[in-house]
C-alpha positions in Angstrom: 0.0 0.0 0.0 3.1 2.1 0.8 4.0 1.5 -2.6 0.8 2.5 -4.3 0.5 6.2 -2.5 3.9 7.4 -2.9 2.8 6.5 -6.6 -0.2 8.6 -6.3 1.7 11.4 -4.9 3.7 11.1 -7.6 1.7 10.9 -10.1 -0.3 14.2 -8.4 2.6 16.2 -8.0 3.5 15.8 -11.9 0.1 16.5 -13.0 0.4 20.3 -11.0 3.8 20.8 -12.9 2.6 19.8 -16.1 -0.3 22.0 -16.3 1.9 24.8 -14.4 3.8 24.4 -17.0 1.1 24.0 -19.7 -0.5 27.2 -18.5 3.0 29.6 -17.9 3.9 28.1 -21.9 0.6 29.2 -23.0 0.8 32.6 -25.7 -1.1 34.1 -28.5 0.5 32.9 -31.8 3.3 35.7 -33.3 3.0 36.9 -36.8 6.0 35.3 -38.4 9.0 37.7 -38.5 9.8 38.8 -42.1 12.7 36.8 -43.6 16.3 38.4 -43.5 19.3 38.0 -45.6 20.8 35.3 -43.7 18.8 32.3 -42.6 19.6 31.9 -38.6 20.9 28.6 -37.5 18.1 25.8 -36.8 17.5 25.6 -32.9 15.6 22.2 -31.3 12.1 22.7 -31.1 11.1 21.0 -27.3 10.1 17.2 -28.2 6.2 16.6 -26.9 4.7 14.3 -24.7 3.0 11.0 -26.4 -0.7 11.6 -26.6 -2.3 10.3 -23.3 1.0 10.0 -21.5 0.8 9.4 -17.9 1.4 12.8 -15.8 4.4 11.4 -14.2 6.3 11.0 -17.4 4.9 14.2 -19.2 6.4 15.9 -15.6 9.9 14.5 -16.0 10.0 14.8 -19.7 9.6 18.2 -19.0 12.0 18.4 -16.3 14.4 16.7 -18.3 13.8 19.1 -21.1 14.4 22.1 -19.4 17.6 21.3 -17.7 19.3 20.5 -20.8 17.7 23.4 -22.6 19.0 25.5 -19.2 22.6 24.2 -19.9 22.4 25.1 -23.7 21.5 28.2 -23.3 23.8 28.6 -20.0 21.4 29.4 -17.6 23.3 27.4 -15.2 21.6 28.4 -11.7 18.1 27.0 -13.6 19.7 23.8 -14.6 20.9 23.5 -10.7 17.7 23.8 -9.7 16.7 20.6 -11.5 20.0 18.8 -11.3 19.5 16.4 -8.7 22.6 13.7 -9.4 26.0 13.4 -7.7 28.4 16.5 -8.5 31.4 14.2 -6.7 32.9 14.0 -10.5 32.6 17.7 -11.3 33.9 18.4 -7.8 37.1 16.3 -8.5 37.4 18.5 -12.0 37.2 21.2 -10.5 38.8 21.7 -7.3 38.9 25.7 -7.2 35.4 25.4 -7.1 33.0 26.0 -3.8 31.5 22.5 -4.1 28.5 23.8 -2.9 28.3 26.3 -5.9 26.5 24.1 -8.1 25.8 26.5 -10.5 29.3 27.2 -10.7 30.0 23.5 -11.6 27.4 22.6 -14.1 29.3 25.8 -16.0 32.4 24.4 -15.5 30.7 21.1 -17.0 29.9 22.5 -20.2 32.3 24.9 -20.7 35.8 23.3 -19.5 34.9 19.3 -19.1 33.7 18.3 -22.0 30.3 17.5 -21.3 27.8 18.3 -24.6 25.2 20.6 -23.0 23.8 20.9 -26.4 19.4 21.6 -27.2 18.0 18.6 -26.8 16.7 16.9 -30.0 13.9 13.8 -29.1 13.0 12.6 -25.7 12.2 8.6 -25.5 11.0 6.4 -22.5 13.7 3.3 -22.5 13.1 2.6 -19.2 10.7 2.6 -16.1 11.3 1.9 -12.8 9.0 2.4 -9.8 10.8 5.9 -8.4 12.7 6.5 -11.6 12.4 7.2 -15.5 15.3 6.6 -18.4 15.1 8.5 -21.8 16.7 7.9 -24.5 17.8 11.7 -25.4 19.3 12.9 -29.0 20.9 16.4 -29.6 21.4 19.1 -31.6 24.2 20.8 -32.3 24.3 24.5 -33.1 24.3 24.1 -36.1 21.3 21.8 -36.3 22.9 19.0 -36.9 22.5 15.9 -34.8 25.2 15.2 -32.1 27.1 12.3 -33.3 29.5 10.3 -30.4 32.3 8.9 -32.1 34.6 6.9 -30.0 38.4 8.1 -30.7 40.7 5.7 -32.9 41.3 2.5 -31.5 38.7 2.9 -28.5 35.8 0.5 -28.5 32.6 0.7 -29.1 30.5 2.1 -32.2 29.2 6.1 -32.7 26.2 6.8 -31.2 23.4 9.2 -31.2 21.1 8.4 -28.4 22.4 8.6 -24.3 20.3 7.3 -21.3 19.7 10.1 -19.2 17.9 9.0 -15.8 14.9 11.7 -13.7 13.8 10.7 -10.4 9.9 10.4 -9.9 10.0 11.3 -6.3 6.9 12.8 -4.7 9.2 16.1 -4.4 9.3 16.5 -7.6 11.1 15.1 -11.4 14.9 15.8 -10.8 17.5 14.8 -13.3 20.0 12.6 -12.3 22.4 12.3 -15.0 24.8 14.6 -16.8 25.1 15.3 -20.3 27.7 13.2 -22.6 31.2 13.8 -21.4 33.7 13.5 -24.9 37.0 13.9 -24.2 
């Protein structure tokens, strides 16, 4: 029974941020700007939920969504705010760093690691576990083409496109879990 109400809860609490979010993305449509010289580079467009996907996964889809889409667009503080994985390996990156200046870190991440904090592309379910979800996320680069993960000469493994990125469904809320693609 435990079991079954901290599923509720769940399932609750991501319904209220899905249709907070819902309603604060709500706007009248734009007239279409008139075309300039230059076409500007293609930028992902955010992937949408499945039709009749359960609240819980439209919440951390979103979650998800929005802390990559924070680190792209280096709004670093944001993406702490949804960040809720280990920093131990950014820590031992980065030892000038406060460690408790997460913010601080997730920069660092994405801007002297070599993690890919890139738009993301599409947003699958691969995996579902009672207090946890797994997508399966591609990227874009800034360019708009896809992020391609090729291992260097003589490494194993093949290139890749798609990374498992892990949210927590805790009744506190979606929190990612997992960092973006480290290349090095």
């Amino acid at each position: 029974m435990q079991i079954n109400i901290r599923r509720a809860t769940a399932i609750v609490a991501g319904a209220l941020i899905a249709i907070l979010l819902l309603a604060g993305c709500a706007q009248q449509a734009q007239p279409a700007p008139a075309p300039t010289s230059a076409p500007a580079p293609a930028t992902a467009q955010p992937t949408s939920p499945a039709a009749g996907e359960p609240a819980d996964i439209a919440a951390a889809r979103a979650a998800l969504e929005q802390f990559l889409g924070a680190l792209a667009a280096g709004d670093y503080a944001a993406a702490a705010e949804l960040y809720g994985g280990d920093y131990e390996v950014l820590r031992g990156y980065n030892p000038p760093i406060d460690p408790a200046d997460h913010a601080a870190l997730l920069q660092a991440a994405c801007t002297a690691n070599g993690f890919m904090c890139l738009q993301p592309a599409e947003l699958r379910v691969i995996g579902d576990r009672a207090d946890e979800l797994t997508f399966g996320v591609t990227f874009t680069q800034a360019d708009g083409s896809p992020f391609v993960f090729t291992p260097p000469p003589g490494a194993e493994g093949q290139p890749r496109t798609e990374f498992p990125l892990r949210v927590s469904t805790s009744p506190a809320g979606p929190r990612v879990l997992d960092l973006p693609p480290y290349v090095s």
